[in-house]
C-alpha positions in Angstrom: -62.3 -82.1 -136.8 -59.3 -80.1 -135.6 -60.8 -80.7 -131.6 -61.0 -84.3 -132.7 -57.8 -85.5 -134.3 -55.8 -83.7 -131.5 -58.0 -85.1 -128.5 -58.3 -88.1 -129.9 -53.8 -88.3 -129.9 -52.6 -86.4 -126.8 -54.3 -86.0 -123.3 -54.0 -83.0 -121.0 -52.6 -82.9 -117.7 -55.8 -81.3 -116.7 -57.6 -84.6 -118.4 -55.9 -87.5 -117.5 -56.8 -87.2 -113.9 -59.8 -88.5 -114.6 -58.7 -91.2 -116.9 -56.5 -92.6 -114.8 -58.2 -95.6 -113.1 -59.9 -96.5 -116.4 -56.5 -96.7 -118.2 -53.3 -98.5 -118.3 -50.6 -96.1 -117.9 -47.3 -96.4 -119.6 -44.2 -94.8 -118.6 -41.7 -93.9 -121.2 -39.0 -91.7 -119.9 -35.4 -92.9 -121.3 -32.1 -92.0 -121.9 -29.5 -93.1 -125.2 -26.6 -92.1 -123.2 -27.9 -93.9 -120.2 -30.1 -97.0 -120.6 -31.4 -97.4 -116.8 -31.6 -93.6 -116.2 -35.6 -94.0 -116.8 -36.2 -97.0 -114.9 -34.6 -95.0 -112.2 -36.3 -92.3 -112.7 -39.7 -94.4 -113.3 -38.9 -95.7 -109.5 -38.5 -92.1 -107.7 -42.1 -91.0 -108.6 -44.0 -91.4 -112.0 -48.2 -91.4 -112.5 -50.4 -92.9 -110.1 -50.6 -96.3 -111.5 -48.3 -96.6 -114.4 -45.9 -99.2 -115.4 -42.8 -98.7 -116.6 -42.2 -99.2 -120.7 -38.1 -99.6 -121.5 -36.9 -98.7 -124.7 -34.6 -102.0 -124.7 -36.3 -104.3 -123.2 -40.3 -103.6 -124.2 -40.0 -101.9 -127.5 -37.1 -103.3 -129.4 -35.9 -106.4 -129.9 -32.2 -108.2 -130.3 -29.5 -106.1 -132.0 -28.1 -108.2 -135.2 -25.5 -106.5 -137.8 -28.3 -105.1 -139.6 -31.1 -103.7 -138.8 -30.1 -100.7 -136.8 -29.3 -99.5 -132.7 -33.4 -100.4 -131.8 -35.0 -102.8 -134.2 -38.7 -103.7 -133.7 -39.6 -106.6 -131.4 -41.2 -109.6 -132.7 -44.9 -109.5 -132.6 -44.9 -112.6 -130.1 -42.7 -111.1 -127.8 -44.5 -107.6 -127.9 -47.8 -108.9 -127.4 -46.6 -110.8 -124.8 -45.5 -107.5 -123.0 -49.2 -106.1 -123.9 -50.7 -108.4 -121.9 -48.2 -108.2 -119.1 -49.4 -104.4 -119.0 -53.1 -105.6 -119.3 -53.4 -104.1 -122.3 -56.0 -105.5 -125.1 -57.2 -104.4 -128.1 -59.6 -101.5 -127.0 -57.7 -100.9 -123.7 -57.4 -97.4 -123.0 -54.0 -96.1 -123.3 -51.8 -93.3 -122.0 -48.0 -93.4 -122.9 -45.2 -90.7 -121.4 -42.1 -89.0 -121.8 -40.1 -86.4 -120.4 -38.1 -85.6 -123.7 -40.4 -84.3 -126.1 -42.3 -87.5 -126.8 -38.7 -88.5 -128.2 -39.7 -92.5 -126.5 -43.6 -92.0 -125.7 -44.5 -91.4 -129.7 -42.5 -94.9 -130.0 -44.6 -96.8 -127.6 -47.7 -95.0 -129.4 -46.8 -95.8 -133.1 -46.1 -99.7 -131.7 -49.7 -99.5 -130.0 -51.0 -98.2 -132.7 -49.4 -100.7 -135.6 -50.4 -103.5 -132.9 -54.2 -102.7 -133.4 -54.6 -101.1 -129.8 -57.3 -98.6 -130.8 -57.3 -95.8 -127.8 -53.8 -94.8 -127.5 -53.0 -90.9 -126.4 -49.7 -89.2 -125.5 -49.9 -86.7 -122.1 -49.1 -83.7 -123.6 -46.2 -81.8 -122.1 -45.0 -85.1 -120.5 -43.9 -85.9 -116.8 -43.1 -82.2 -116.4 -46.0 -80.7 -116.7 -47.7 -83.2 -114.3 -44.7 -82.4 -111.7 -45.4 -78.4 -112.6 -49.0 -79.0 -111.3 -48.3 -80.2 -108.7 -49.7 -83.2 -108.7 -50.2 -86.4 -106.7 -47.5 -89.2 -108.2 -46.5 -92.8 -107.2 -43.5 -94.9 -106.3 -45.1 -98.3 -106.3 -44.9 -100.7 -109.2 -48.4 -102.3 -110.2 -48.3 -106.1 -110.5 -48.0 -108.0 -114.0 -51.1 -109.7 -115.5 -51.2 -112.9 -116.2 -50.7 -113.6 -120.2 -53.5 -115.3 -121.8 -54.2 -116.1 -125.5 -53.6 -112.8 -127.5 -56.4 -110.7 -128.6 -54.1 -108.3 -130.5 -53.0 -108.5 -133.5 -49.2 -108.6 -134.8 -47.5 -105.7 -135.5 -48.8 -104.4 -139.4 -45.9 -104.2 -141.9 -47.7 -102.3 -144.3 -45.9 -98.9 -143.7 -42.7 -100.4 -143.1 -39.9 -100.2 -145.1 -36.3 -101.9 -145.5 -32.9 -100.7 -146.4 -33.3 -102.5 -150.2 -37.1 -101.2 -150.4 -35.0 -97.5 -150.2 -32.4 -98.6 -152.1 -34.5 -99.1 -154.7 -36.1 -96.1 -154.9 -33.3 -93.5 -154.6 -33.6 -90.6 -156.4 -37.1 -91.2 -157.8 -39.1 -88.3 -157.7 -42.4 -90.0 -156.4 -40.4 -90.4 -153.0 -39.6 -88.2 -150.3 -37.3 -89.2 -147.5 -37.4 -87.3 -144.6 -34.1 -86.9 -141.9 -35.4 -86.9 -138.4 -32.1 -86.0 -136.8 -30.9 -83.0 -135.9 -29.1 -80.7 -138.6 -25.5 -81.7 -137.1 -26.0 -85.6 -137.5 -27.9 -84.9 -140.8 -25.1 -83.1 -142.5 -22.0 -85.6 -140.6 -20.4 -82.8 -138.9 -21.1 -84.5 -135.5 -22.5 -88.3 -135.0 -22.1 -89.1 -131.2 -24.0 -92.5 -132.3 -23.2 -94.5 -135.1 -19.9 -95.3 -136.5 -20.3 -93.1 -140.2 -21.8 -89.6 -140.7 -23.9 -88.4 -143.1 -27.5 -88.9 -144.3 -29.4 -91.1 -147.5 -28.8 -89.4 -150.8 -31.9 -87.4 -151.7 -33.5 -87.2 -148.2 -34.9 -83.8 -146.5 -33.5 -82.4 -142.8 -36.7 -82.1 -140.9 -35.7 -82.3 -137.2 -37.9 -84.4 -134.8 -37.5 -81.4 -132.2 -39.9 -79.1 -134.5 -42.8 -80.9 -133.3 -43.3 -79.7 -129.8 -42.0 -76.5 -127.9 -39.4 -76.3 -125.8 -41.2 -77.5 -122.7 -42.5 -80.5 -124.4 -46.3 -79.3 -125.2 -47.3 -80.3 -129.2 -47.7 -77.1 -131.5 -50.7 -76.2 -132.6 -52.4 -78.2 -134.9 -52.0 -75.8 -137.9 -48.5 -76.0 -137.5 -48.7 -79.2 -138.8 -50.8 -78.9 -141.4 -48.9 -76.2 -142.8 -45.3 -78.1 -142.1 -46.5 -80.8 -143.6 -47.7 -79.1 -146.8 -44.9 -76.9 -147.6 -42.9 -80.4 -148.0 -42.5 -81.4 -151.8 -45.2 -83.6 -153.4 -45.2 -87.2 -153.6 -46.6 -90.7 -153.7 -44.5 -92.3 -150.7 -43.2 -90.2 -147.8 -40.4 -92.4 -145.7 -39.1 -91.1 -142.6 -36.2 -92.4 -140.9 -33.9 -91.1 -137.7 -30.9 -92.4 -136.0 -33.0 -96.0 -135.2 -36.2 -95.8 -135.7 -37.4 -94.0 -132.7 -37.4 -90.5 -132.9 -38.7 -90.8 -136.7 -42.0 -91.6 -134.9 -42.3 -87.7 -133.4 -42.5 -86.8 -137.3 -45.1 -89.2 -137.4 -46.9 -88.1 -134.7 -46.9 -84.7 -136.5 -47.7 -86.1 -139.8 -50.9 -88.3 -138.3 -52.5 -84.5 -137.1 -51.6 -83.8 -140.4 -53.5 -86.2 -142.4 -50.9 -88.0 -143.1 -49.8 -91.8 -143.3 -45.8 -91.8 -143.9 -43.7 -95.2 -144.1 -41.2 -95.5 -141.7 -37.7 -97.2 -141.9 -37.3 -98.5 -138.6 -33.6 -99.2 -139.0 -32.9 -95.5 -140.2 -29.3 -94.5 -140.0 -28.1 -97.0 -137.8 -29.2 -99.7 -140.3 -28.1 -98.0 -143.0 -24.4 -96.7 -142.4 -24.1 -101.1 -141.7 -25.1 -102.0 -145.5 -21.5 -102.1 -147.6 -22.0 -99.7 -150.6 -24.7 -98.1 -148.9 -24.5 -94.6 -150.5 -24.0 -92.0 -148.2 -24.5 -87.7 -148.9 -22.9 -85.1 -146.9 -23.3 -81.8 -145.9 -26.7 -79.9 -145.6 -28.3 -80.3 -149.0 -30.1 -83.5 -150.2 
């Protein structure tokens, strides 16, 4: 079971070799300061074979007042882009990062809520295919055409909105978890959105725990255990700055066992709701 859970959600460098030709490829590399610092990167060298996925442009949609920094896309426009990838229901997927899975587990979750079956992250990311030295690509594989859609809108069913929470603040049957780091948690720095802080009642449990410093998931125990030591209850929610980071706790919380909600707005959807209230300091 252990073998199976994590083999069937990341992929080796010393694995994907093989998958390659058999798989769409999706590169996921991406930077909040800089928003074309991927693509650029993306264009210098990536995987045999993979096309580049934009945080922007492939797996959000329009910024409104609400809603956050990286709202979802519409399920016509997103399976759109699936097709454009070639990707189909039981297509074989294989998403990337060079930041800890910080964009790749975004793509994944996406995939995943969009009923593509076989989606795996490559563990250790871009680097540790550069650190192998092995054979990369510059070229950029050609669209497919877009046909009727054989997958399915994205599923709302662990979703959750900014009234949903508000609802349920400070009941004990739901536990909100902070993605962020400790800093942005507390509001003693927020380089992003315009207020500080975090929801009243939620739990600092930083998106960076997940993997080691080079990028490689921790064992699968760790997660277990991390997951187990969190207080009880009927809902978990997670939430980040906007939606994207969150999905690195649920990367860690599906080897877990577990099926968490996730508020895609997060923070940056929050801090826009007047009255919203808002806690301070480290300490639910």
């Amino acid at each position: 079971m252990a073998n199976s859970v994590m083999n069937d959600t990341l992929v080796t460098v010393d694995k994907i070799e093989t998958e390659l030709a058999s798989s769409v490829i999706l590169d996921c590399r991406f930077s909040l300061a800089d928003s074309t610092e991927g693509e650029r990167l993306y264009h210098q060298d990536h995987l045999p074979g993979a096309q580049y996925c934009h945080l922007e442009k492939h797996l959000s949609g329009p910024v409104s007042e609400h809603g956050g920094r990286h709202p979802l896309p519409s399920p016509e426009e997103f399976s759109k882009q699936l097709q454009l990838w070639g990707i189909r229901e039981h297509t074989p997927v294989i998403v990337y990062d060079d930041q800890r899975f910080a964009f790749a587990s975004r793509a994944w979750w996406l995939l995943k809520a969009a009923g593509v079956a076989n989606v795996r992250l490559l563990d250790g990311g871009y680097s540790a295919w550069k650190n192998q030295h092995k054979p990369f690509d510059r070229r950029t594989p050609p669209s497919h055409p877009v046909q009727k859609s054989t997958v399915r809108p994205i599923q709302t069913n662990h979703l959750i909105g900014y009234e949903q929470i508000n609802d349920v603040l400070g009941s004990e049957d739901v536990l909100l978890i902070d993605s962020r780091d400790p800093q942005r948690y507390s509001g003693d720095f927020e380089p992003l959105d315009p207020i500080g802080g975090h929801i009243p009642g939620a739990i600092n449990k930083p998106w960076t725990e997940v993997s080691d410093g080079a990028g490689f998931i921790k064992p699968l125990e760790y997660h277990i255990q991390r997951w187990q030591k969190m207080p009880e209850a009927q809902q978990i929610i997670v939430y980040c700055g906007s939606g994207v980071t969150a999905c690195v706790n649920l990367l860690s919380a599906h080897l877990a066992g577990k099926t968490p909600d996730l508020y895609a707005g997060s923070w940056s959807d929050w801090c826009t709701h007047e009255g919203a209230p808002i806690a301070k300091g480290n300490q639910p």
